[in-house]
C-alpha positions as CSV (number, residue, x, y, z in Angstrom):
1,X,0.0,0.0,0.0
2,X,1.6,3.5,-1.3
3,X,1.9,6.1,2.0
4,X,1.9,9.7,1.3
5,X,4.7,11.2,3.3
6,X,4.4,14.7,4.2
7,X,6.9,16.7,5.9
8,X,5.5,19.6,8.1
9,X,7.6,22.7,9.3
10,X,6.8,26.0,10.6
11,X,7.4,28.8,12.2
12,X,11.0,29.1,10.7
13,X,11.6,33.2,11.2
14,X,13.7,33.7,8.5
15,X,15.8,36.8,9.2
16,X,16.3,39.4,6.5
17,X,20.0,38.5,6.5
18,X,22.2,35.6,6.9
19,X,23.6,35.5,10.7
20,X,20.9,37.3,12.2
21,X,20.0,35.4,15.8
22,X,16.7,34.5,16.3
23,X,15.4,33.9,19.8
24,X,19.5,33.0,20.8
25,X,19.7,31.1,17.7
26,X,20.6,30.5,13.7
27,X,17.7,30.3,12.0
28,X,19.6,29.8,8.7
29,X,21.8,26.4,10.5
30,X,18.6,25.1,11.9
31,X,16.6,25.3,8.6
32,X,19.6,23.7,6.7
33,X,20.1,21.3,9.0
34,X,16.4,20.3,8.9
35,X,16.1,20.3,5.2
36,X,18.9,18.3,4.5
37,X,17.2,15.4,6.4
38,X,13.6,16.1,4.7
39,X,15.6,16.0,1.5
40,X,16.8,12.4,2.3
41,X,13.2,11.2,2.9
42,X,12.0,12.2,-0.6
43,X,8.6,13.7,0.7
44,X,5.6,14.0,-1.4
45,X,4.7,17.3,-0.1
46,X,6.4,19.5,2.2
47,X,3.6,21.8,4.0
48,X,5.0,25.5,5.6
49,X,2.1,26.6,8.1
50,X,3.8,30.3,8.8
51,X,6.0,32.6,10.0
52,X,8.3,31.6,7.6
53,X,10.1,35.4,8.2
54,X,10.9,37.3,11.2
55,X,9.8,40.1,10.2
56,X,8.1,40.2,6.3
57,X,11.1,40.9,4.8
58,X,11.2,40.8,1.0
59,X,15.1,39.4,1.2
60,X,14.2,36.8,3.7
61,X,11.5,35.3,1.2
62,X,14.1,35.1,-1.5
63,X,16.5,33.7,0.6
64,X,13.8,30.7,2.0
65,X,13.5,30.2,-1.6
66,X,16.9,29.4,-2.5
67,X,16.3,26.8,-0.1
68,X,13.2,25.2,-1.4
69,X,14.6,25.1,-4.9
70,X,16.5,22.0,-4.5
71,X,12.7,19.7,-3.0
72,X,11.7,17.7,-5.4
73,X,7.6,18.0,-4.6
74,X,5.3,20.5,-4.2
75,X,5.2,23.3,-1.9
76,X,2.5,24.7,0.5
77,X,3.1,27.5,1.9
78,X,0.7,29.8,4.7
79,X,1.1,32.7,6.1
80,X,1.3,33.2,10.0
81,X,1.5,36.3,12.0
82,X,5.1,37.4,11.3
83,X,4.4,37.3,7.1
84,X,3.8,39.8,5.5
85,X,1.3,37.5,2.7
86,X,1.4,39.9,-0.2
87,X,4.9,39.9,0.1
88,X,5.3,36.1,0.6
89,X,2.8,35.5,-2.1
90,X,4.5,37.9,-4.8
91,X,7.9,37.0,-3.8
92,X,8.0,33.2,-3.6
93,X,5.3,33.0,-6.4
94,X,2.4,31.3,-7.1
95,X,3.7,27.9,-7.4
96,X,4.7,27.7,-3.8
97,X,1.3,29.8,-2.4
98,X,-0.9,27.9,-0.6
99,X,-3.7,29.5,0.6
100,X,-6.7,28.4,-0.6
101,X,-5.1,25.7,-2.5
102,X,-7.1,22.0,-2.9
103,X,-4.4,19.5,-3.3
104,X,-5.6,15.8,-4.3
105,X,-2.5,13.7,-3.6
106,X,-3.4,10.1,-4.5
107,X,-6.7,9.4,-1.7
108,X,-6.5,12.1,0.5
109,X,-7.2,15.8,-0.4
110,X,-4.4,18.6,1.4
111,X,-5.9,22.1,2.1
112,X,-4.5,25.5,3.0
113,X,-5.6,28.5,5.3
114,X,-4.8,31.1,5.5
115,X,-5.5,32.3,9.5
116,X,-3.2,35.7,9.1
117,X,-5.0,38.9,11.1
118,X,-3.3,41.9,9.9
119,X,-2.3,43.7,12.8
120,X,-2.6,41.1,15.3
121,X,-0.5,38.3,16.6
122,X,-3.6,36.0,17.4
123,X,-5.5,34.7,14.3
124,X,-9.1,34.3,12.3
125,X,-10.2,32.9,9.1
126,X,-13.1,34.6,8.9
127,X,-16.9,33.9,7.8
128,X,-16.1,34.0,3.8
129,X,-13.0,31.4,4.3
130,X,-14.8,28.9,6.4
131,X,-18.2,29.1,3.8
132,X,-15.3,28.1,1.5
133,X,-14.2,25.3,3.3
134,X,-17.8,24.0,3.8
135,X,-18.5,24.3,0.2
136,X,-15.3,22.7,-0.2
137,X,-15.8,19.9,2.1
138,X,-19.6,19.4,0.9
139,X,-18.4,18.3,-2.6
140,X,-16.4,15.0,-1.3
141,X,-17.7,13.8,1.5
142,X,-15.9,10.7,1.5
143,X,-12.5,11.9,0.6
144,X,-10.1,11.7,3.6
145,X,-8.8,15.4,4.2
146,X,-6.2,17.1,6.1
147,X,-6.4,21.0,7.1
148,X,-3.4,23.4,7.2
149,X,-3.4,26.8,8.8
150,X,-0.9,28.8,11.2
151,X,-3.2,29.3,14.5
152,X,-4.4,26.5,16.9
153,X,-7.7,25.8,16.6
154,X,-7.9,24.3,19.7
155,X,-6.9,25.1,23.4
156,X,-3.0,24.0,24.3
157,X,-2.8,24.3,27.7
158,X,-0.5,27.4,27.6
159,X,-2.7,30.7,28.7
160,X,-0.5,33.3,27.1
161,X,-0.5,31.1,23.8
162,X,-4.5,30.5,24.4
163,X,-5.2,34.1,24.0
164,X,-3.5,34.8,20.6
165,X,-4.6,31.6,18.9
166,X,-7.4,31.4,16.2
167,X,-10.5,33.8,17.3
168,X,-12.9,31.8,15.6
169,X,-11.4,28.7,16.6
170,X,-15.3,27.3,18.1
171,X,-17.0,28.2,14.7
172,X,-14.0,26.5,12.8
173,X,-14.3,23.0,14.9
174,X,-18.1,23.1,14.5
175,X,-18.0,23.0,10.7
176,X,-15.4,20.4,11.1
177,X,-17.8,18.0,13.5
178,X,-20.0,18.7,10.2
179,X,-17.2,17.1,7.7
180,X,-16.0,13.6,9.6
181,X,-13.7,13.6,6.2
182,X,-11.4,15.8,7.4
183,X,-8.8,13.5,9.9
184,X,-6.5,16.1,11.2
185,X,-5.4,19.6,11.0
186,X,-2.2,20.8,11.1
187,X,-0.7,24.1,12.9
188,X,1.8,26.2,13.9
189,X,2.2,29.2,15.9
190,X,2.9,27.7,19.5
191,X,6.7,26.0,18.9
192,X,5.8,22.9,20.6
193,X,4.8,19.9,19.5
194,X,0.8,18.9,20.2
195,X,-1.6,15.9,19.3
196,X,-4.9,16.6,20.5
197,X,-8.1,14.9,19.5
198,X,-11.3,16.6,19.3
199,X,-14.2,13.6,18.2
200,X,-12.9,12.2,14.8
201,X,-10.2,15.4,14.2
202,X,-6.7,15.3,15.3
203,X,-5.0,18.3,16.1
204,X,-1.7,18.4,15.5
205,X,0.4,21.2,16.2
206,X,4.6,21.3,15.3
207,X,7.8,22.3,16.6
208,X,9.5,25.6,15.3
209,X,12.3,24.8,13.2
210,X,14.8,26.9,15.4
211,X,13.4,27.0,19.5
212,X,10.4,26.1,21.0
213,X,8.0,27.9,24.1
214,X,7.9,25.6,27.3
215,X,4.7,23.7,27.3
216,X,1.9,24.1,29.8
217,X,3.0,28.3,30.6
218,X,1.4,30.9,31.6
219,X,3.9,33.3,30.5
220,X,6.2,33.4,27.4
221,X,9.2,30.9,28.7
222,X,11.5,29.3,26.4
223,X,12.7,26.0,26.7
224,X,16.1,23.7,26.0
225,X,14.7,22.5,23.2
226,X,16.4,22.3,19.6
227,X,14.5,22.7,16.3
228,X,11.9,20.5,15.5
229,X,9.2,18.9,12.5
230,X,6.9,16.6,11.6
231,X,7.0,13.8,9.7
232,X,3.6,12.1,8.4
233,X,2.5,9.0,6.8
234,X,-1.0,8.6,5.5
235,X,-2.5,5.6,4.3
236,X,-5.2,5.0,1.3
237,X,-7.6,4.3,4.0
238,X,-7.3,7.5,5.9
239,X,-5.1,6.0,8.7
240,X,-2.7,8.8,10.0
241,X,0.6,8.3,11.3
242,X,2.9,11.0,12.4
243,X,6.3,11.6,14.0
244,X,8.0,14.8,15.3
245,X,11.6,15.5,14.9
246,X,13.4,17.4,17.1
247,X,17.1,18.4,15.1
248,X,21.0,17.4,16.9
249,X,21.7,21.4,17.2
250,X,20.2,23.4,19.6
């Protein structure tokens, strides 16, 4: 039986210039590092849920680009809180844009979100991109599906994090109970690594690729923790398996 592999990373903050610390650390050695082991898998899609910059910056785009040139597979790429989208979308081009993208990848069907605010750090998608989804949803019914967006849609157990997460986050889950297709949805945003089930859904949120927020807070703490992804398997019959991988250099 042929598995889709998927390879999830996010929150990368890539600084405008090469060298440039983020949170105490090189985002440019930690994305390399991490690619080079994604590139030895061979996925069949490698999913980017946001905050792919630090800061929006036009040269940091390029430079992520460079990276991606060398995958082999297609690219989905969302916005998060510290994008600037026009920006992202303009500079690493269509083919790489993934908002409101339907990919059909042998079974399953791979859709992206966009949950970007403009202005804020927490997140919405908003009535007209959830009527999408619905429509979206309504048309295969039967399809296994897996979601993609920056925010968590879900509660993670760290207040701080709780109160900048996706504002519509209750409205979102109750078109999901709607659409028992759908068999996870995958997010960024909090640099920790979550697996949370709400009925049917999994909820799986994924390292930052350079340092990760300790889990369970109430205030913004970092932890010891290096880089990290996720790595997924998913079966013709809408079986999930997933595996998150934390990188040798913190």
């Amino acid at each position: 039986m042929h598995l889709l592999r998927i390879a999830h990373l996010t929150d990368i903050h890539f600084p405008a210039e090469a060298g440039h610390a983020v949170a105490g650390r090189d985002a440019d050695q930690a994305l390399e590092s991490i690619l080079s082991r994604v590139l030895a898998l061979h996925p069949d899609l490698l999913l980017l849920t946001g905050d792919l910059t630090d800061a929006g910056d036009e040269s940091a785009y390029l430079r992520l680009k460079h990276r991606l040139c060398p995958l082999n597979c297609p690219v989905l790429a969302l916005p998060g809180n510290h994008d600037h989208p026009a920006r992202m979308r303009r500079t690493l081009g269509i083919r790489y844009w993934g908002v409101g993208r339907v990919m059909r990848l042998g079974e399953w069907r791979i859709m992206g979100l966009s949950s970007y605010w403009h202005g804020h750090a927490d997140g919405r998608l908003g009535h007209a991109q959830r009527r999408w989804l619905d429509h979206q949803l309504i048309q295969l019914p039967s399809r296994p599906t897996l979601l993609a967006l920056h925010h968590p849609p879900i509660a993670t157990g760290s207040a701080w994090l709780d109160a900048m997460g996706l504002r519509d986050a209750v409205a979102f889950r109750s078109l999901l109970r709607r659409h028992p297709q759908v068999r996870a949805v995958l997010f960024g945003h909090g640099h920790q690594a979550l697996d949370l089930r709400q009925g049917g859904c999994r909820f799986l949120g994924t390292p930052s690729t350079v340092r990760q927020f300790l889990p369970q807070s109430d205030h913004v703490e970092w932890s010891a923790e290096p880089g990290g992804w996720r790595w997924l398997t998913l079966s013709k019959a809408g079986r999930i398996h997933s595996q998150v991988m934390m990188d040798s250099i913190a």
